[in-house]
C-alpha positions as CSV (number, residue, x, y, z in Angstrom):
1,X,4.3,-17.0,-41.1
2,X,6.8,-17.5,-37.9
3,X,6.4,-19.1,-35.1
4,X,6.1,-15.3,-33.4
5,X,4.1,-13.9,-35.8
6,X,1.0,-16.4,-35.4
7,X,1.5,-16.0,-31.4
8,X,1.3,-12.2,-31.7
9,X,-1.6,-12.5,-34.7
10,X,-3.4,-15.1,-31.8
11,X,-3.1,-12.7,-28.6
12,X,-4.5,-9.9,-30.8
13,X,-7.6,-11.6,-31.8
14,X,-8.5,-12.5,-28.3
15,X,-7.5,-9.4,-26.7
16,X,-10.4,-8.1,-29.3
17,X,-12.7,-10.5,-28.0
18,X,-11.6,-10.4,-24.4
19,X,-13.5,-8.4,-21.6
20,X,-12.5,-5.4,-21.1
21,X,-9.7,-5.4,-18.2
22,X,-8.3,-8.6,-19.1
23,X,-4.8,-8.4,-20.1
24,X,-2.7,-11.2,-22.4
25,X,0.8,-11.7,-22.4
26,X,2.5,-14.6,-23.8
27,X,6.2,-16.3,-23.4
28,X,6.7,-19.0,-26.2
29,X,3.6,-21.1,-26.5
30,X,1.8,-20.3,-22.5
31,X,-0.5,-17.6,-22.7
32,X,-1.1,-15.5,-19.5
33,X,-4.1,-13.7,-18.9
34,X,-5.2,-11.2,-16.1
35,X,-7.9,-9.4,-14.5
36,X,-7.0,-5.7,-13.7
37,X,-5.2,-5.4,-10.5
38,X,-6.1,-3.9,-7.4
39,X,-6.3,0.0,-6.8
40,X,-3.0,-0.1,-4.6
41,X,-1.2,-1.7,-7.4
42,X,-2.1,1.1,-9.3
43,X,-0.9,4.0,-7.0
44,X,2.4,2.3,-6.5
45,X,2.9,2.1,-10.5
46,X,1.6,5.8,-10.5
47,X,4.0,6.8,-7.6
48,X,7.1,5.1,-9.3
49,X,6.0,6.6,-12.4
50,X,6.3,10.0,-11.1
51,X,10.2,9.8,-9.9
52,X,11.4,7.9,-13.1
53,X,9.7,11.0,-14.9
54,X,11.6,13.4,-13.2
55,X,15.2,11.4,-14.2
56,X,14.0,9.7,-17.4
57,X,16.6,10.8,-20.8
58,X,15.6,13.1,-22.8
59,X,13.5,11.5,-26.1
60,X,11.9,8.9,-24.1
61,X,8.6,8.8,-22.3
62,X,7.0,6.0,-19.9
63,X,5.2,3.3,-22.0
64,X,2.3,1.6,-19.4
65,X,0.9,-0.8,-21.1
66,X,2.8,-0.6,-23.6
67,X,3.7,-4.3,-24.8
68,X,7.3,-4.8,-25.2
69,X,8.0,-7.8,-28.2
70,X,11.1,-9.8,-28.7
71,X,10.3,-12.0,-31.8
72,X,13.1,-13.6,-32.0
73,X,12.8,-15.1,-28.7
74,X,8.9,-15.6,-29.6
75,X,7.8,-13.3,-26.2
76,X,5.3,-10.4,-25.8
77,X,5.1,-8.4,-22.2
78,X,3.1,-5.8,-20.5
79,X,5.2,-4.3,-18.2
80,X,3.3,-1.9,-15.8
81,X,6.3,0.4,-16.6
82,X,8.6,1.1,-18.9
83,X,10.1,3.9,-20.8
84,X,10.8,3.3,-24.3
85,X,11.5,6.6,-27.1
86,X,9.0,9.0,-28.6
87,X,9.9,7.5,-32.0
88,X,8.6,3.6,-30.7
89,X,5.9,5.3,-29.0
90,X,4.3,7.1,-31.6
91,X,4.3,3.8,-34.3
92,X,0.7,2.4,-35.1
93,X,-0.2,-0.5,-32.6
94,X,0.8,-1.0,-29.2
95,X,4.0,-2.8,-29.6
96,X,7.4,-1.7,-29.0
97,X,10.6,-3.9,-29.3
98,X,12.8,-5.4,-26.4
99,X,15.9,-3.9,-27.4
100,X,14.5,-0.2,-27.1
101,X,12.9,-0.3,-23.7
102,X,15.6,1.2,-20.8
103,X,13.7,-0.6,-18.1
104,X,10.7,-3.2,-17.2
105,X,8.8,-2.3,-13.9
106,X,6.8,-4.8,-12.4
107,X,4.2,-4.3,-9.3
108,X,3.8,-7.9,-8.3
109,X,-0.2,-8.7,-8.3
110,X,-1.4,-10.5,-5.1
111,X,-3.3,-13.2,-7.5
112,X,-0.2,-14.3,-9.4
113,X,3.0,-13.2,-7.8
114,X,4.9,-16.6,-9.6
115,X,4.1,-14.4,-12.9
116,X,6.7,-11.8,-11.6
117,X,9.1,-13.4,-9.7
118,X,10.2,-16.7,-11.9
119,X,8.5,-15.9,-15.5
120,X,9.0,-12.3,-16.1
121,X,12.4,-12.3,-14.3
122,X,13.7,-15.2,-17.2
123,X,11.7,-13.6,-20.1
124,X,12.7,-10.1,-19.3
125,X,16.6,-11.3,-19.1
126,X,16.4,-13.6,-22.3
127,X,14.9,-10.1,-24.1
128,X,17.8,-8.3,-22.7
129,X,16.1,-5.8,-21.0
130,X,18.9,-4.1,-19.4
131,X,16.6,-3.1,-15.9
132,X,14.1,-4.8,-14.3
133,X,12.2,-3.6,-11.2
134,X,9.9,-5.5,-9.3
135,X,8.1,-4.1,-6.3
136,X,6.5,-6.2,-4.0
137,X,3.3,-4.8,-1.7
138,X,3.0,-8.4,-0.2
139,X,6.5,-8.3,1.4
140,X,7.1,-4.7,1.3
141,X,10.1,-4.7,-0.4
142,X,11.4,-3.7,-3.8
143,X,14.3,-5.6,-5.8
144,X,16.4,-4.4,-8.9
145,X,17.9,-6.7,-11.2
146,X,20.7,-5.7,-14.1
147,X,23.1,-6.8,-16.1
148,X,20.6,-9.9,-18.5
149,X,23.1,-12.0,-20.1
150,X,21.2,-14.8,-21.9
151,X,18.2,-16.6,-19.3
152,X,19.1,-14.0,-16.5
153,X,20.1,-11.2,-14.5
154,X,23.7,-11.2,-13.1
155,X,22.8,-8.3,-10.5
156,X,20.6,-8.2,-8.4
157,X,20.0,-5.2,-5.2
158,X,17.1,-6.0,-2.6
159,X,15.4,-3.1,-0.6
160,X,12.7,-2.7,2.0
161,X,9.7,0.1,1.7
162,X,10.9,3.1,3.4
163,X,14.3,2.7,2.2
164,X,15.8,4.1,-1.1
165,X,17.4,2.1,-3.8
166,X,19.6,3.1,-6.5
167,X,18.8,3.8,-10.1
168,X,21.4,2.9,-12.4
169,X,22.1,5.3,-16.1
170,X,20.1,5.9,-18.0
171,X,18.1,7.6,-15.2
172,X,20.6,7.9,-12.6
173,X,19.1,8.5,-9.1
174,X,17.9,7.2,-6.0
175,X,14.4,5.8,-6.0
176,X,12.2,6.8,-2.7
177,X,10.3,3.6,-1.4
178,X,9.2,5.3,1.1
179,X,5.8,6.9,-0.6
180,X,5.0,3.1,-2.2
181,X,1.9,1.9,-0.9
182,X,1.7,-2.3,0.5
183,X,-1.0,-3.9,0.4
184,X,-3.3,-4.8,3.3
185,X,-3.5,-8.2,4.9
């Protein structure tokens, strides 16, 4: 059995153990587990949700919760976004690999925003997902990377809420940050 195999055979069997909520997420041999996040973290994935739909290419459908696997790389992430095709989707199990997803979308939780920022942002790069969005309710502003080329992102475009910031293909249009939701001090 590989080195991914008995990570992904691990997080299963405390997932089934886990309270309900908590989620598990693992990036080589460091396990990261979470309570469920706030409601406003949950709009905001809901509201971004709801303008990728509308641009998102034909045969693919958002995956939330969806966790995206790279075993070569030994990783396993939930983004709190991604769109992946019907034909992943509709496999037994929740896992879908790296190389199909088109983007990873992050709402940065208040309790962990390191998680995000510096862990996601190298794992999603070294599994060569080609988009990653992370929106952040603390600071109000949202930031796209692109372009992963081995431990990151070459490309990276910051915006504030209330601005827009643009989409690359596949989806192809300008997302509206001004209906995204911060959080409250």
């Amino acid at each position: 059995m590989s080195f991914y195999e008995r990570h992904r055979d691990f997080v299963e069997e405390l997932e089934r153990i886990a309270p309900e909520g908590v989620r598990i997420e693992w990036s080589g041999d460091v396990l990261v587990m979470q309570a469920s996040p706030p409601d406003i973290h949950r709009l905001d994935v809901e509201l971004l949700r709801g303008q990728f739909e509308r641009h998102a290419p034909e045969g693919y459908l958002p995956g939330d919760r969806t966790r995206i696997v790279s075993p070569d790389v030994s990783k396993g992430r939930e983004p709190d976004l991604t769109y992946l095709p019907v034909e992943v989707l509709s496999e037994p199990g929740n896992r879908a690999p790296a190389a199909e997803a088109l983007i990873a979308v992050e709402v940065v939780s208040p309790s962990n925003p390191g998680n995000d920022w510096m862990d996601k942002l190298h794992d999603y790069a070294v599994m060569r997902i080609p988009l990653y969005l992370i929106v952040d309710p603390r600071e109000r502003t949202v930031t796209l990377f692109s372009e992963p080329d081995h431990d990151r992102y070459h490309t990276r475009t910051d915006r504030k809420f209330g601005d827009g910031i643009g989409i690359p293909e596949p989806f192809g249009f300008t997302l509206d940050l001004a209906v995204l939701v911060p959080y409250r001090d």
